[in-house]
Residue, then its C-alpha position, 0 to 999 in steps of 0.5 A: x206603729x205610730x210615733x209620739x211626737x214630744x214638744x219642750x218648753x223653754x223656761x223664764x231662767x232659760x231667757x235670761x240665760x240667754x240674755x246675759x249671754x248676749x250682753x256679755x257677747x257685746x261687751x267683749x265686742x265693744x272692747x275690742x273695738x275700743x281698744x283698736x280705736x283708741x291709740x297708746x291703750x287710752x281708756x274711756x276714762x282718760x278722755x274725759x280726763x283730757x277733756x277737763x284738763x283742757x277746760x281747766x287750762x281754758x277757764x285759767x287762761x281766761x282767768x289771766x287776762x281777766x287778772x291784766x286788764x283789771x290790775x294792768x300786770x300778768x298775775x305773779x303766780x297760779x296762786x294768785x289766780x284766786x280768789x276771783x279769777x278762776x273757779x279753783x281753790x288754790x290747790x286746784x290752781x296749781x295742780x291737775x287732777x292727776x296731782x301733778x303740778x300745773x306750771x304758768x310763765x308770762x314770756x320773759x321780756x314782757x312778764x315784769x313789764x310797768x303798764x306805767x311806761x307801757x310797751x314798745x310796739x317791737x314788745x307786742x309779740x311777746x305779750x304771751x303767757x303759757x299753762x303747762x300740765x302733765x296728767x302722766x308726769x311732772x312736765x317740770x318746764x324750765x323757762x328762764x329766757x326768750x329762747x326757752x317760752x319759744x320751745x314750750x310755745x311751739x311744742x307738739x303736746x300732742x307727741x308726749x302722753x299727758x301734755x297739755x299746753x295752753x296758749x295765751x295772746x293778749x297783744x289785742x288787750x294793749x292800746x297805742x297811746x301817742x302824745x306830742x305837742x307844738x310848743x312848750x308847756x303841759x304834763x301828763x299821767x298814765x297809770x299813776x306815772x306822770x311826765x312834766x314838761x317843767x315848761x320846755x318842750x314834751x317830748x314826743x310820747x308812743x307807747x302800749x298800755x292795757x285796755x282800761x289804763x286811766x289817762x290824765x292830760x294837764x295844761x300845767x307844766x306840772x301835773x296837778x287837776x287834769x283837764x282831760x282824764x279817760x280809761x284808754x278803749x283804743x289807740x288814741x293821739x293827743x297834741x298839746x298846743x298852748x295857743x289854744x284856748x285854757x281847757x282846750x290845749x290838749x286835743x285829739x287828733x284827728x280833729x278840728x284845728x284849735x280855736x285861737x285863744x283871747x282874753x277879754x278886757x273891760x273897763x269898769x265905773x269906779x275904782x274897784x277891780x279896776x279904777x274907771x281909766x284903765x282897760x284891764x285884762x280878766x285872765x289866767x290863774x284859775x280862770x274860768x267863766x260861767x258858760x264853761x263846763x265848771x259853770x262859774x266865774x273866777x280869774x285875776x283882773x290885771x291893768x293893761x292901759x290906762x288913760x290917766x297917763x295922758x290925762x289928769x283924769x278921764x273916765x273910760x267907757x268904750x273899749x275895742x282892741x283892734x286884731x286885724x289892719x284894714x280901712x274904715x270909711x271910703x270917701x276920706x278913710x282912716x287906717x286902723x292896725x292890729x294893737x290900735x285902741x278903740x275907746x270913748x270916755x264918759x266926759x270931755x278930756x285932752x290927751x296927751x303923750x306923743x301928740x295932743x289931742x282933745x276929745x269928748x264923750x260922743x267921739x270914737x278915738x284911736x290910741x296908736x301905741x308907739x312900739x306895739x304891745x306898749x300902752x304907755x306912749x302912743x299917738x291919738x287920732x279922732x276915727x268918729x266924731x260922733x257930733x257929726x251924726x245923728x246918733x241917739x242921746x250922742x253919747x257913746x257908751x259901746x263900740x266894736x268894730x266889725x273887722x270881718x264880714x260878720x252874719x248876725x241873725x241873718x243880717x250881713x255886717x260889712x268889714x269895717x262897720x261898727x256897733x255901737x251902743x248910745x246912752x239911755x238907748x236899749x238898742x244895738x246900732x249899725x254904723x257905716x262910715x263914709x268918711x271917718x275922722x275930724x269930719x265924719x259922715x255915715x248912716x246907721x240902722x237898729x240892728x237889735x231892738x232892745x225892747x224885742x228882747x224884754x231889756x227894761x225901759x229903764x235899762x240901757x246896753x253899756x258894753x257891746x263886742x261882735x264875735x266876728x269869729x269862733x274863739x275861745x276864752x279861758x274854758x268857754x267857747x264863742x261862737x261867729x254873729x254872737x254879740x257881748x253886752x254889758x248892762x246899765x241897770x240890774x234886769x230880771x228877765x234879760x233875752x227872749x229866754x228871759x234870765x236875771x243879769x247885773x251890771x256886774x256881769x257879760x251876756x252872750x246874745x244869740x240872735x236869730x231875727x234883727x231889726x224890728x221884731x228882734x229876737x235873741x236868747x241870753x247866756x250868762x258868759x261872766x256872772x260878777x257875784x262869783x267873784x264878790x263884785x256887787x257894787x256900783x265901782x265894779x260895773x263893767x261898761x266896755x268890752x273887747x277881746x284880745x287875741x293872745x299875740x306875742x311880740x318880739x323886740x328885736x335887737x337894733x344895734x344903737x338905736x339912738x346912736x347913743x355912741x356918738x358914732x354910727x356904730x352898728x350901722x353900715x352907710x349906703x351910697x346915693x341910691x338914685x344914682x346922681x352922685x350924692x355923698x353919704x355925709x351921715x353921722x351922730x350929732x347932738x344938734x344941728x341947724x334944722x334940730x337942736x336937740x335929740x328927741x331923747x339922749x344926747x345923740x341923734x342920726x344926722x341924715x347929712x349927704x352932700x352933692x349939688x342938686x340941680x333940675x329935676x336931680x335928688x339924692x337919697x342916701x342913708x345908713x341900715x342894718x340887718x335883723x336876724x329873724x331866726x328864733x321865729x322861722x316856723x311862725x314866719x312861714x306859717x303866715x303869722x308874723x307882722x313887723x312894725x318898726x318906728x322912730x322919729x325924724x326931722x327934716x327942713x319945712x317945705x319952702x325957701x330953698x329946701x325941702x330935705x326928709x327923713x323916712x324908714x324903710x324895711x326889706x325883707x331878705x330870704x337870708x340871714x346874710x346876704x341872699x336876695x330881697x323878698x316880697x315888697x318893701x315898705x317905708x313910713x312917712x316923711x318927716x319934714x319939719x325943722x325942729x319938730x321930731x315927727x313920730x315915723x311908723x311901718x305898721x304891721x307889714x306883713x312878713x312873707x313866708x321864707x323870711x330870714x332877715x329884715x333890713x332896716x334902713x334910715x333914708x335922708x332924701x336931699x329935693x330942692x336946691x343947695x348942696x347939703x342934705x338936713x334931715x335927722x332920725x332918732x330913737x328907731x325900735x322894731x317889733x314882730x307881732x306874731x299872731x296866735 
């Protein structure tokens, strides 16, 4: 018998029973899985709570250092995270989505620190702050010391069920900012903080500041208008140097050594500013110039010699201050020093202070102050005498010395050679000398042709000074082989670049080709109408710059020996050795002079001792001068001294020949120690009843210098047995250079 074979058929209900079924299979295997996986029976919902509360601490931990740079202080609390520097309103600061409190501590040492004052560079490791949050309990921290942020900073968060800790380092966001400076003077401010120096000396400033922290650096003593103001990027060094020009004297380092400083001086036509015999100062306070960063003219103009001391009237036109001792001329040369001057008047006069002496308007004179930086008594001496060249219309109206090898557009300008502008002349000459002084000799070429550079026919160059090297005055800043000019008409298209100048106002000349075909732009450097000067008194003819030396009087005990004694004075023996004896001493007349130079007292350089074949005595007195308040500009190669007097002694012939002289030596102590260098010795005075003036100008002090020894030599030749010679009135000076 057959079997019926029966076939089921599954149903739609049946399928999705099964797949419910397998599901459900899955779910309960992924379960388990999960619950093995994940530790302490943590749900996949707690993960995504770690993983904001750890992006929350993230955004306000940034939020902190948003909140210190911008207001260079940590945030006082959570709270004042909001508005602005993190993304939670304020309830959402301070606590986590769990409810529990979010806690926040800046690290003890440094949390109420004053940006101000800054951070010692020690104070830089604590510059931390911590977020602290439970999403399974109040973690209730407690940081009340340095001690207690090292525990929470090094706690293993990841030991205690919902701690979360957020670390924060903001070291990097602090700038190391140093201030020191060489001398006395200037004042600084940061972060509204402000140091004066009162005019003593800064002291040495290094210090951390947050990124961002606004500088202000003032050459003031006391603050006022910054020179230098900036937002602090990075570790910056500034130094303070008052030889620096004005405007320059607070200087990054590393940099560039600072230009040396001067100050122009000028002299005008008539009496206004200045009356029309005097050189004067244009300088500090408010001094700027036209080629400085403000773009204008201002300062004070102050008399710093005038010839109408000498004279009954004489009008200057030429100045040039000299800065640097050297020879001028080779067949028969001339010496100039450092503080000589340089001038040519508009007329004829006779001068007159410590000699006579009687020049006209084509001559170049020396005025040789006595005591250097004193312009009111000194010595004339003619340096060119401009009859003696073929020199244009003969009248000299510019003059400046080229006191070092100078290029000029290409063209070298030797040591010792002069420009000179000439009356009704557009050009700037060349001289070069071959014998200076009473007879002078030379030749000279155009070195600026004044047509070239469209100066007007009916104008003429006035004033004329060489740059000879980089300088600054005031805020502007004058570069070697420029040339300053001064004008004798107003012109409107001054310089290949064609400005408008007056003859109120100093133009720099650039030039790029001299002689024929010259070509030179013009910069305003002093615009005359900025300080309201507009008429003819006020037009300025000579200029020169002058080095801000400082001079140092030094302390010669009675030195007109004015105790009637030799007081201060220690006597020598014969220091040739040929048995002279020191017979020196204070007298108010002798036969060889019969009356002190001033006072009522003079040295008498007597010595006794029979002279006989080629034997001669000199004996004499000295003192020592202690150098000690000037020991880093001694060594630093920057001092000069000088020393004068004057002296008498037996006009040569008959049967004397008696002399008196200054010597200086250099010794490596204060007391005692050894001689250094060479010595040096003025002139010899040997006339009877004539006080002859006695100079050592300039000598140069070597480095380890700590005295001077000054001495006052007598020198018996010919015949007799008695020294006459006589020394009165002797001063000292150290010039030091800037």
């Amino acid at each position: 018998m057959m079997q019926k074979k029966i076939h089921k058929t599954r149903t739609v209900s049946d399928e999705a029973g099964f797949a419910i079924l397998a599901v459900m299979g899955l779910l309960v295997a992924l379960t388990v899985t999960i619950t093995i996986l994940l530790p302490n029976g943590i749900t996949s919902h707690d993960i995504q709570n770690v993983e904001i509360e750890r992006q929350n601490l993230q955004a306000i931990g940034q939020g902190t250092e948003t909140y210190l740079r911008k207001n260079r202080t940590w945030p006082p609390t959570l709270a004042a995270h909001n508005p602005g520097y993190a993304p939670f309103a304020s309830t959402k600061l301070t606590q986590n989505t769990r409810l529990f409190p979010r806690y926040y501590f800046a690290h003890p040492n440094t949390g109420t620190f004053a940006n101000g004052n800054g951070l010692a560079e020690s104070a830089l490791t604590d510059v931390r702050f911590l977020l602290v949050s439970n999403l399974e309990a109040d973690a209730t921290p407690t940081i009340t010391n340095a001690a207690e942020f090292e525990t929470w900073w090094t706690t293993d968060e990841s030991a205690t069920p919902g701690l979360h800790i957020y670390r924060g380092n903001l070291a990097s966001q602090f700038h190391q900012v140093t201030f020191r400076a060489i001398d006395d003077g200037g004042s600084y401010q940061i972060d509204g903080t402000t140091t004066n120096s009162g005019g003593g000396l800064l002291a040495d400033y290094s210090r951390y500041h947050v990124a961002g922290t606004v500088v202000g650096l003032d050459e003031d003593n006391t603050y006022g208008t910054p020179e230098v103001q900036f937002a602090l990027t990075g570790h910056v060094v500034y130094q303070f140097d008052p030889l620096c020009s004005v405007g320059f004297r607070w200087r990054i380092v590393p940099a560039e050594p600072c230009l040396p400083s001067a100050v122009l001086w000028l002299t005008t036509d008539g009496d206004g500013v200045l009356n029309n015999s005097q050189a004067g100062s244009f300088d500090e306070p408010n001094l700027t110039y036209e080629s400085g960063p403000t773009g204008t003219t201002s300062g004070t103009f102050s008399a710093q010699f005038d010839l109408n001391n000498f004279t009954g009237s004489a009008s200057l036109d030429a100045v040039h201050y000299v800065t640097r001792s050297l020879t001028i001329g080779t067949t028969t040369p001339i010496d100039v020093y450092i503080g000589d001057i340089l001038f040519s008047l508009t007329d004829a006069a006779t001068l007159t202070s410590t000699n006579s002496l009687t020049v006209d308007d084509a001559d170049v004179t020396i005025f040789r102050p006595d005591n250097p930086g004193d312009y009111t008594a000194g010595t004339f001496i003619v340096l060119i005498d401009g009859s003696d060249l073929s020199l244009p219309s003969g009248d000299v109206k510019g003059v400046s010395l080229v006191e070092e090898m100078t290029t000029v557009g290409g063209a070298n300008l030797s040591q010792g050679t002069f420009l000179l502008n000439m009356q009704n002349e557009r050009d700037i000459l060349h001289l070069t000398l071959t014998s200076a002084g009473t007879t002078t000799s030379g030749s000279y070429s155009v070195l600026v042709e004044g047509a070239d550079i469209q100066i007007e026919s009916s104008n003429y160059l006035s004033g004329v000074h060489l740059i000879g090297s980089d300088v600054g005055i005031g805020d502007a800043r004058l570069q070697s082989g420029q040339i300053l000019v001064t004008t004798n008409e107003n012109d409107n298209a001054f310089g290949d670049n064609g400005i408008p100048v007056t003859k109120q106002d100093i133009i720099i000349l650039d030039v790029t080709t001299t002689g024929v075909n010259t070509a030179a732009t013009a910069t305003l450097l002093f615009d005359g109408s900025d300080l309201g000067l507009t008429s003819s008194p006020d037009d300025i003819d000579g200029i020169t710059l002058v080095p801000k030396y400082i001079f140092v009087a030094q302390s010669i005990v009675n030195p007109g020996f004015e105790t009637g004694d030799l007081t201060g004075w220690i006597k020598t023996g014969d220091l040739t050795g040929n048995g002279g004896y020191n017979d020196w001493g204070a007298t108010t007349s002798t036969s060889a002079m019969s009356v002190p130079h001033s006072g009522t007292y003079f040295a008498d350089a007597k010595s006794t001792g029979a002279v006989t074949g080629i034997l001669f005595h000199e004996l004499g007195v000295y003192q020592r001068l202690d150098l000690s308040a000037s020991i880093a500009e001694i060594d630093a190669g920057k001092a000069t001294a000088s020393f004068s007097g004057f002296g008498h002694g037996e006009t040569p012939g008959g049967c004397c020949d008696d002399k008196a002289k200054l010597r200086i030596t250099f010794y490596n102590a204060v007391a005692g120690g050894s001689p250094i260098g060479v010595s040096y010795d003025s002139v010899w005075a040997n006339t009877t009843n004539t006080w002859d003036p006695l100079f050592i100008y300039h000598a140069p002090v070597p480095a380890g210098t700590r005295s001077i020894e000054l001495l006052l030599l007598g020198r018996k030749e010919i015949g007799g047995s008695k020294l006459d010679g006589g020394i009165d009135d002797v001063r000292g000076t150290l010039t030091i250079a800037p």
